[in-house]
C-alpha positions as CSV (number, residue, x, y, z in Angstrom):
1,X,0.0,0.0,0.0
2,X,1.5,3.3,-1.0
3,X,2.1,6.1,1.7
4,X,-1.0,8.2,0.3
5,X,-3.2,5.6,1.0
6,X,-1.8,4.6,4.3
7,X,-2.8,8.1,5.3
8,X,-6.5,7.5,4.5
9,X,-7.0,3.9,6.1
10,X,-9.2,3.3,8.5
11,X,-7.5,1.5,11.3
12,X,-10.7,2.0,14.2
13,X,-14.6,1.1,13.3
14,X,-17.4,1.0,14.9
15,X,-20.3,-0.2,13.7
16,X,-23.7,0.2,15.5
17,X,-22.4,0.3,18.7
18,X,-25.4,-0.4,21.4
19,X,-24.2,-0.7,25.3
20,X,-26.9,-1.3,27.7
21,X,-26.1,-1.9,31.7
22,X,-28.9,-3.5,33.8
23,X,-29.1,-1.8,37.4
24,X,-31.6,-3.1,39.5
25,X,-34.8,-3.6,37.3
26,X,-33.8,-1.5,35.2
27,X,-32.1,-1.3,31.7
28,X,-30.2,1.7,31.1
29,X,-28.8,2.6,27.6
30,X,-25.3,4.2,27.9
31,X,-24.5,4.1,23.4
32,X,-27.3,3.7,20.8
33,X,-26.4,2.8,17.2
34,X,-22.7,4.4,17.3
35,X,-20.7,4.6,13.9
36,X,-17.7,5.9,14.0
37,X,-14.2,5.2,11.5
38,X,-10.7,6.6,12.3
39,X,-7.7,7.1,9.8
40,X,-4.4,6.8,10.3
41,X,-4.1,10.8,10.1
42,X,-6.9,11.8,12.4
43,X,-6.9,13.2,15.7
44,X,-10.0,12.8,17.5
45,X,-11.6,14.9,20.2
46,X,-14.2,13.4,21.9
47,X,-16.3,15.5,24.3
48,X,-19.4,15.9,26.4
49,X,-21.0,15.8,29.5
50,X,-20.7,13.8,32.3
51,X,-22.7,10.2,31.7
52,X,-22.6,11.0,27.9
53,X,-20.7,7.5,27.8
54,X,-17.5,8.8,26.3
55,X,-15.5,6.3,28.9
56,X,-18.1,3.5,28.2
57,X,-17.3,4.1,24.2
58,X,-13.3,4.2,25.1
59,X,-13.7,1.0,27.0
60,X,-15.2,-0.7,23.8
61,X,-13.1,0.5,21.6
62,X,-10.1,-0.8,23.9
63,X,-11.8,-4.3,24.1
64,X,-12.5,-3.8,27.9
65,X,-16.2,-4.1,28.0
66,X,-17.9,-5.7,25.4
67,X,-20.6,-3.4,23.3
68,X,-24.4,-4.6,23.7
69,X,-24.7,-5.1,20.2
70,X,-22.4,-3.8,17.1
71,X,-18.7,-4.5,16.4
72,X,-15.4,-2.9,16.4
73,X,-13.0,-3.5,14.3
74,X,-8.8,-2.4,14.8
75,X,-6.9,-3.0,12.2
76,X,-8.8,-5.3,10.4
77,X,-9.4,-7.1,13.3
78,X,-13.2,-7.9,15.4
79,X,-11.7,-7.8,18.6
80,X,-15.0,-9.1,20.3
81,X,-14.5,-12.0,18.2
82,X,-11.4,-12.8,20.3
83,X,-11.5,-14.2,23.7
84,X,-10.6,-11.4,27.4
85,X,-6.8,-13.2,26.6
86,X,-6.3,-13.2,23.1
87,X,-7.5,-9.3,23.4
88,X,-5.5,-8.2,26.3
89,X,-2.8,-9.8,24.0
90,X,-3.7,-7.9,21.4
91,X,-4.1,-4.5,23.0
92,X,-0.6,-4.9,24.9
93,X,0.9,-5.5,20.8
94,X,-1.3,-3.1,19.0
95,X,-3.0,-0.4,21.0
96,X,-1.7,2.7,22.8
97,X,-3.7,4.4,25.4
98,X,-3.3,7.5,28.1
99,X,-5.7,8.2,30.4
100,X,-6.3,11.8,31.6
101,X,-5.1,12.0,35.5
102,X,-5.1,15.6,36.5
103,X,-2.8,14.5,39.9
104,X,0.0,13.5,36.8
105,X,0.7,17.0,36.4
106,X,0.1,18.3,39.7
107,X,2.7,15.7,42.0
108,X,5.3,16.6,39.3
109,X,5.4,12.8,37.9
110,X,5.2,14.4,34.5
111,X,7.6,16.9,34.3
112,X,10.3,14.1,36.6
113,X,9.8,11.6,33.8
114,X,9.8,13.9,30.3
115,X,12.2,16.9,31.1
């Protein structure tokens, strides 16, 4: 594949991502019908409220909690048609994540570790 078009594949999709948690008697819809694809050039912001589900949508896309219905696909890979080992395998190989921790910054770990 040539560099041009490397630029434009998708490596992240989701595809009618539904995630539905049951608390108490109730059933509680946290992502409805979700579609989203990410090239290799894009940078993604991904914003909202509190209880939007950003985290629960992160979590799928990491393979951590698997989506009610739909299907994500890394790479050209359904991760939920993997096994919890063989995709903690392939997030430690394949997938790169930071969470945002305010306390990072603030204790100094940060600027002790990258200046």
């Amino acid at each position: 594949m040539s560099e041009e078009l490397k630029k434009h594949e998708v490596i992240i999709s989701v595809k009618d991502v539904d995630k539905n948690f049951i608390v108490g008697k109730n059933d509680i819809v946290a992502l409805k019908k979700v579609s989203l694809d990410v090239r290799a050039t894009d940078f993604i912001i991904l914003y909202g409220p509190s209880g939007c589900g950003k985290s629960t949508l992160f979590n799928i896309i990491l393979g951590l909690d698997k989506p009610t219905k739909g299907e994500v696909v890394i790479r050209d890979t359904k991760i939920y048609n993997m096994d919890d080992d063989e995709r903690s395998t392939f997030r430690s190989k394949k997938i790169g994540m930071i969470y945002q921790m305010p306390y990072w910054i603030k204790s100094g770990l940060i600027d002790k570790k990258c200046w």
